[in-house]
Every structure is written in C-alpha cells, then in structure tokens.
N, C-alpha and C positions, 0 to 999 in steps of 0.2 A: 568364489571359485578359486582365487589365488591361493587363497586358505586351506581351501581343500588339497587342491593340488602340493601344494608344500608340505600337508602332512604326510600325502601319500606317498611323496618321493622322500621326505624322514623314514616313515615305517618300512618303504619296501627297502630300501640302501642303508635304512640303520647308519646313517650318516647321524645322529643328535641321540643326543642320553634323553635317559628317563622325564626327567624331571622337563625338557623342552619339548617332549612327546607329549607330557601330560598336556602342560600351556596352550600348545596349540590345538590338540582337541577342546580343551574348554575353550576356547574362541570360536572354533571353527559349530561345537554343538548350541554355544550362545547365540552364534548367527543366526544358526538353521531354524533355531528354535522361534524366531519370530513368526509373529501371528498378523493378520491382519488389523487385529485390534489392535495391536503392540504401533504398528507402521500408521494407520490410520490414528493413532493418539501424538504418536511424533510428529507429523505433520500439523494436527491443530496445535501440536504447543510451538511448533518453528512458524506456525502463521500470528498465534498469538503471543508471541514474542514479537514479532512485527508490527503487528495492530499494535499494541503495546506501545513498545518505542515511538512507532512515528504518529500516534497522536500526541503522546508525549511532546515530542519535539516540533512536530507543526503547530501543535496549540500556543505550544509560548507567542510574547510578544515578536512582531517579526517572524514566528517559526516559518511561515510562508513565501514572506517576503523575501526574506534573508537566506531561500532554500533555491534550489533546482527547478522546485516545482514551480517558484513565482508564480501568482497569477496574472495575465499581460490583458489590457484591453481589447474584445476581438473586433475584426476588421470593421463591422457596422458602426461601434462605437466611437471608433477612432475619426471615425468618417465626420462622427459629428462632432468630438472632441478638438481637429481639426480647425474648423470653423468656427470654435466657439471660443479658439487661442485670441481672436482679436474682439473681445466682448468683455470690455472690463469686469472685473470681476473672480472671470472666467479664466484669466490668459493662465494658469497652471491646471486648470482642470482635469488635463491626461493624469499627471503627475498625482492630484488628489482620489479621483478615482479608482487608480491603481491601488492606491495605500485603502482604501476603505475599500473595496471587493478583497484584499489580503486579509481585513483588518477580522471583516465577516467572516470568511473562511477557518483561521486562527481559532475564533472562537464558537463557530460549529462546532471544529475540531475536538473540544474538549468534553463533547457529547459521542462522540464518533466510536471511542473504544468498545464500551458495552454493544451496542448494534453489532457491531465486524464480529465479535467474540459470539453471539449468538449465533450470528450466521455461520460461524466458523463449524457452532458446536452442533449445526443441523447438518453437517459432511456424513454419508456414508462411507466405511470402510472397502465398496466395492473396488473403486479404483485407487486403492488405494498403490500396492505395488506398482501400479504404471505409473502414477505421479511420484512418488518419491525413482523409482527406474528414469525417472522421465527428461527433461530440460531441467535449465537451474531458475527458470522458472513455472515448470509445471504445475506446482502447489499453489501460485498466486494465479494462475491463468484459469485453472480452477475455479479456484473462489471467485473468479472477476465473472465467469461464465453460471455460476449458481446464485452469487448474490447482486450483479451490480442492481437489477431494477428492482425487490425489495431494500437496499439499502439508499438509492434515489431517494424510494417513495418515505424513507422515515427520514431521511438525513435533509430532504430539502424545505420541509416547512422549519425545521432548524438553522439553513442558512439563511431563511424567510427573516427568523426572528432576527438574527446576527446581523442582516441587512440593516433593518430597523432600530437595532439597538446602537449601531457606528453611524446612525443617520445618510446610510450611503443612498438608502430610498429617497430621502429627502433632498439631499443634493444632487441627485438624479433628474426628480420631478422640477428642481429648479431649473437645472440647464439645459431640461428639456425644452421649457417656455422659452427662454432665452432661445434654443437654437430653433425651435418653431416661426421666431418671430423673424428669422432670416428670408429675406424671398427667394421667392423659386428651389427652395430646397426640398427636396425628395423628402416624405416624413417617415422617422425610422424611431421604432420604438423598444428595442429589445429584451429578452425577459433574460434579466439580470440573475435572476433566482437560480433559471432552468442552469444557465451559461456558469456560475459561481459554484453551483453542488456537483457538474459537472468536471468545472476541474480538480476541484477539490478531492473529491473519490477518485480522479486522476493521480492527484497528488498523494492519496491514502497508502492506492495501492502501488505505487514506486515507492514508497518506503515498503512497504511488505515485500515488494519483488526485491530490493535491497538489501534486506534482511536474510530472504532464500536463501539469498545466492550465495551469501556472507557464510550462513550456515551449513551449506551444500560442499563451499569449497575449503572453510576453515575450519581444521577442527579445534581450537583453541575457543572458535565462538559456539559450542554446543557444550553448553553450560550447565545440561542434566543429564543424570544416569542416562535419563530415553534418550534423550538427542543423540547420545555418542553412539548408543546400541542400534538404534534405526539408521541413523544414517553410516553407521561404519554399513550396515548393506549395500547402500551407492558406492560408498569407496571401492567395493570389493566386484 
C-alpha cells in the first residue's frame, strides 16, 4: 500500500523523472502480482529454513542442553530424584538424568527434519495471505495446529529408540528399584517417552518460531528471491 501510494502521488505531482517512475511501478506490479501459490511456497520455505536450522542445531552434541530449550526434569520425577540424592549410587541422579533425557532428545533430533518438511509440504495455500498478514508467529502457530499430533505420533517411537540407545531407560528402571525400596513412598512412574517427545517438538518448534520471526523482521535473513518477494508483502 506505501508503494502504491508513493507512485500515485510521483505520477499525479510529477514530482520524480522517468526512470524512478518506471522502478517503482515495477515494485509496486511485482508485489501485486503475487499469488497465493507464490505466499503459500514462501512460507514453507521460511518454515523449512527453520526445521532446517534447528534440527541442525539441536541434534549436535549438547544442542539441547546447551540451548533455551534445555530439557529439565518434571515435577514427578524430581519428587523421586529427590529422595534418591541420599542412596548411594544415586546422590547425582537429577544431574544424570537431565544429561540423558537431552542426550535422547539430541538424537531424535536428527530424524526430526524430514517429518517437519513433509508436514510442512501437506499446508494448503488457503490461509495462506492471513498467516504470512498475520503474527511473527503465525506460520509456526500454524504448523503447531496442523502437525503437532501426527508429528508425536512418528517422532516419539524415535525418542523410544534414542531413550534406549543413551541407556536413560535403563538407569531409569534402576532408580526406580532403588526408590521403590524406600518406605512409605507414594509409587510414581512416569512415561519418560510421552514427557521427552513432548518437549522436544517444544524445542522444534521455538527454533522455527525463531526463525519467523528472524525472517519476518530481517531482511538481510531472506536469503531467496521468494523470501524477499513474499514477504516484502508484510513489509508493505
């Protein structure tokens, strides 16, 4: 609309030469001219630049650990990690478990890209002008509301495996006995799996909502012809 208006008040006051008449109609009919395919293909690439990057970055060693997204022991667990500080053996238990639910995580992660990108590439173009119009998260709020529980459902027999492969199921089952063998304590078992793939697709998608936003408000970070072309639309 700025675009527009700046041409009109060039041509009607013939305030600007030729040659900055032409410029800005070609800006102003390159905008117009987008399609919803055009804004709907921008958006899966500003999402899969995101998927992209942050399984990238959370797969590494530590990517989880060493990020925002941490993943912290929830309140049940701590209940019995707690308890289980005076059971030799045991006295760092929070502290290990911590590092092996990241460790799993981490290495789900590096299954994680392809899934997101699929899901990304099932979006229709219908809403498309509302979400790119929309928050500088509306493209990942999106995705969160279309794919999270198909992405659950393939992403958590994966952090299943990733469990099993850091042994975190095993020193689990251990400290469970151990804190079983305490009297009088409430028995609490929790499913590591559910809680782990949980934050993890937490963590996923705060790097993609990261990424939006990065791309939404910078343009130095829209690093393709589309990116600059679709979202100079939001600018404008």
């Amino acid at each position: 609309m700025k675009k527009l208006f700046a041409l009109l008040m060039c041509a009607s006051l013939m305030a600007c030469d030729a040659a900055t008449l032409s410029k800005t109609l070609d800006t102003v009919l390159a905008t117009d001219a987008l399609s919803n395919v055009d804004i709907g293909n921008g958006l899966k690439q500003a999402l899969e630049l995101g998927v992209g990057e942050g399984a990238t970055s959370l797969s590494k060693v530590n990517g989880f650990l060493n990020s925002p997204y941490k993943i912290l022991l929830p309140a049940e667990v701590r209940q019995v990690t707690d308890k289980l500080k005076n059971i030799p053996g045991f006295n760092l238990v929070e502290d290990k478990m911590v590092n092996l639910l990241n460790a799993a995580a981490e290495d789900a992660a590096k299954s994680a890209k392809p899934i997101f990108v699929n899901a990304i590439k099932q979006m229709t173009f219908a809403d498309a002008t509302n979400i790119l119009m929309g928050n500088r998260n509306a493209a990942t709020t999106y995705l969160q509301s279309k794919t999270t529980n198909p992405l659950y459902s393939a992403f958590s027999p994966k952090v299943g495996a990733s469990l099993d492969k850091v042994n975190a199921t095993d020193y689990w089952a251990k400290a469970m006995n151990a804190y079983n063998k305490i009297p009088f304590v409430k028995q609490v078992n929790p499913d590591l799996k559910d809680y782990v793939t949980k934050q993890a697709l937490k963590g996923m998608f705060g790097m993609v909502e990261k990424k939006e936003s990065d791309i939404r408000t910078n343009v130095s970070s829209r690093t393709t012809d589309l990116l600059k072309k679709v979202f100079a639309k939001q600018d404008n």
